[in-house]
C-alpha positions as CSV (number, residue, x, y, z in Angstrom):
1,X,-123.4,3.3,16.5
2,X,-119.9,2.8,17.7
3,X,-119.0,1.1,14.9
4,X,-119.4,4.0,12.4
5,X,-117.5,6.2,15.2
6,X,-114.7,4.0,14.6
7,X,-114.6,3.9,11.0
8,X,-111.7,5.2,9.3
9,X,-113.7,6.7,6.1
10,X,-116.1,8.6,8.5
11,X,-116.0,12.2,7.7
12,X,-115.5,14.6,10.1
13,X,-116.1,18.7,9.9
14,X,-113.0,20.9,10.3
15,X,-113.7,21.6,13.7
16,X,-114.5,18.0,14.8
17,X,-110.6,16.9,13.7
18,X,-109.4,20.5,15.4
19,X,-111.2,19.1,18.9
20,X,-109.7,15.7,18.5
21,X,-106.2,16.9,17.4
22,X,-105.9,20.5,19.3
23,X,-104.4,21.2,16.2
24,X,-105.7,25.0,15.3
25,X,-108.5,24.9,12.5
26,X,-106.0,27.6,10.7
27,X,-103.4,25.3,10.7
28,X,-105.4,22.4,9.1
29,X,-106.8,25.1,6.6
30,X,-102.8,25.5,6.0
31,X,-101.8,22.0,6.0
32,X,-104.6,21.1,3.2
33,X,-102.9,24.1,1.4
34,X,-99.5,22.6,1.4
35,X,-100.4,19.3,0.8
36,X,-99.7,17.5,3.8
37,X,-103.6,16.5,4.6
38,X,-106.4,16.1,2.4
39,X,-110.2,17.0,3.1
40,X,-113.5,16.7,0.6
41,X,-116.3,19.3,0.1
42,X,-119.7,19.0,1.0
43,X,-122.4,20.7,-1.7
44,X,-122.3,23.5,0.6
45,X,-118.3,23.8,0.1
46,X,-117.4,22.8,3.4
47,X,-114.5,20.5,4.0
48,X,-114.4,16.8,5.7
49,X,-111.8,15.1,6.9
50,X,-111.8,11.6,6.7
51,X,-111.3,10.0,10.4
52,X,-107.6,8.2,9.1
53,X,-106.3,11.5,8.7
54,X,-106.2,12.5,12.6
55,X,-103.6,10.0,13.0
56,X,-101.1,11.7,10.1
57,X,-102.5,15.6,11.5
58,X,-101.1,14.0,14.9
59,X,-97.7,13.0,13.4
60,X,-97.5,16.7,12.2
61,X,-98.4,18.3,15.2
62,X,-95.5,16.2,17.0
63,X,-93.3,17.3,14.5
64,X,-93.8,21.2,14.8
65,X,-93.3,20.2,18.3
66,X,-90.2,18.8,17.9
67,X,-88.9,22.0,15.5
68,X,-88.7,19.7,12.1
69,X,-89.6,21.2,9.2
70,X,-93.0,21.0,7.4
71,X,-90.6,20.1,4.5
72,X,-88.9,17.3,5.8
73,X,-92.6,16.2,7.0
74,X,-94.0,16.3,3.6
75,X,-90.7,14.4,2.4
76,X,-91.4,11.8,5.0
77,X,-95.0,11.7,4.7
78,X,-94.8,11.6,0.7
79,X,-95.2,7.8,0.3
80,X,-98.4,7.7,3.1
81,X,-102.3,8.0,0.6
82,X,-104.0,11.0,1.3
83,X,-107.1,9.3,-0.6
84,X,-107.2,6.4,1.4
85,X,-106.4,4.7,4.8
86,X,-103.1,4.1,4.9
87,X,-101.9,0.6,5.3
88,X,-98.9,-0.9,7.9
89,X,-96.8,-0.8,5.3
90,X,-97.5,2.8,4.0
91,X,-96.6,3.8,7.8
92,X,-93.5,1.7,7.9
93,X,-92.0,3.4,4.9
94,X,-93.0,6.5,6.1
95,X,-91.2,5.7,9.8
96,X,-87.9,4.6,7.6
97,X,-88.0,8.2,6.4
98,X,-88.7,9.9,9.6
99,X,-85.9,7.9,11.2
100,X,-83.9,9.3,8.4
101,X,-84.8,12.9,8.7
102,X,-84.6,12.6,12.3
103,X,-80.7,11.4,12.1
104,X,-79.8,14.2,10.0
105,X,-81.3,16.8,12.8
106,X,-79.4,14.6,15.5
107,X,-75.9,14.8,13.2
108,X,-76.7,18.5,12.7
109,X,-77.6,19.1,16.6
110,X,-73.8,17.5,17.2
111,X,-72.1,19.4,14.8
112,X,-73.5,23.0,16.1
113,X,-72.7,21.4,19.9
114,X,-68.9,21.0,18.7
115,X,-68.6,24.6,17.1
116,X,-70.3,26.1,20.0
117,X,-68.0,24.1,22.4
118,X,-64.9,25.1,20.5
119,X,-66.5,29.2,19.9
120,X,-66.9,29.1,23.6
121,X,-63.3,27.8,24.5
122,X,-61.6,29.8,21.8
123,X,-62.7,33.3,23.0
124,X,-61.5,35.4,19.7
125,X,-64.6,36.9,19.5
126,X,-63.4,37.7,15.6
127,X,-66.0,37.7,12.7
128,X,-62.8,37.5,10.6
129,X,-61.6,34.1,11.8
130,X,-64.8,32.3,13.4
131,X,-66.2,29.4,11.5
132,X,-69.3,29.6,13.7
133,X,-70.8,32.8,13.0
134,X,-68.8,33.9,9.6
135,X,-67.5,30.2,7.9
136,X,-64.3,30.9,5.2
137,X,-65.4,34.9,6.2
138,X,-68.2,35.0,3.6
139,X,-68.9,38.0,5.4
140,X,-66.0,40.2,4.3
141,X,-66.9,39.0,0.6
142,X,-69.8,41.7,1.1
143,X,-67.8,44.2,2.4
144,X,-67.7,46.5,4.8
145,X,-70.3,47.0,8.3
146,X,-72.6,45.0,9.8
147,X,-73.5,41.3,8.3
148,X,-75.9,38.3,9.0
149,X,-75.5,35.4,8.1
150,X,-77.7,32.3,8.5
151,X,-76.7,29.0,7.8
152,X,-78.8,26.0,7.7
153,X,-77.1,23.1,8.3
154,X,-80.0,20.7,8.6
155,X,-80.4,20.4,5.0
């Protein structure tokens, strides 16, 4: 019997993967929506999860953890089967990515530290001249009052 617990093509109900992941069984719901996991139907049309795909709910799970993007997870996951078990090569590739995705977020993270640390020491507080909070004062382009501006450099 332990031997069929530990096979990777053994399907598993929604809520069996949710226990084993404390991942939210809304989320996986989500995740099969976006792509990023995979499940089959049962004749009553209730989904499985093969037992190999705990491992890649795991590595997204870490991920929201960490802040990254479900984006850049489907980017890095993009090269791992859904419809099979994935191989040590198929994970490789996909840890070349990550380590990719995760040096863009680490040059990123040093760039906002250095216009914070120069904001900070500078002290204008003036949306006219701040690159931080109004870069080349794409603000005043809108005109006049009040203006948000997010800007993502992670991508």
């Amino acid at each position: 019997m332990a031997e069929v617990e530990r096979d990777p093509e053994q399907l598993l109900t929604v809520g069996e993967v949710s226990a084993r992941t404390g991942v939210a069984v809304s989320a996986l719901h989500y995740y099969e929506q976006l792509g990023l996991i995979a499940a089959s139907r049962t004749s009553g049309n209730q989904r499985r999860f093969r037992r190999h795909m705990i491992r890649r709910i795991t590595l997204i799970a870490v991920a929201k953890r960490l802040g990254i993007p479900l984006a850049d997870v489907r980017r890095a996951l993009a090269d791992v089967p859904l419809d099979r078990r994935p191989t040590q090569a198929d994970w490789q590739r996909a840890s070349r990515e990550w380590k990719r995705v995760l040096e863009r977020r680490r040059q990123a993270i040093e760039r906002l530290e250095h216009e914070l640390t120069g904001c900070i020491g500078c002290g204008c507080l003036s949306m006219n001249a701040c690159r931080l909070l109004n870069p080349d004062d794409e603000l005043g382009q809108e005109g006049a009052g009040a203006r948000r501006l997010d800007v993502d450099d992670a991508s």
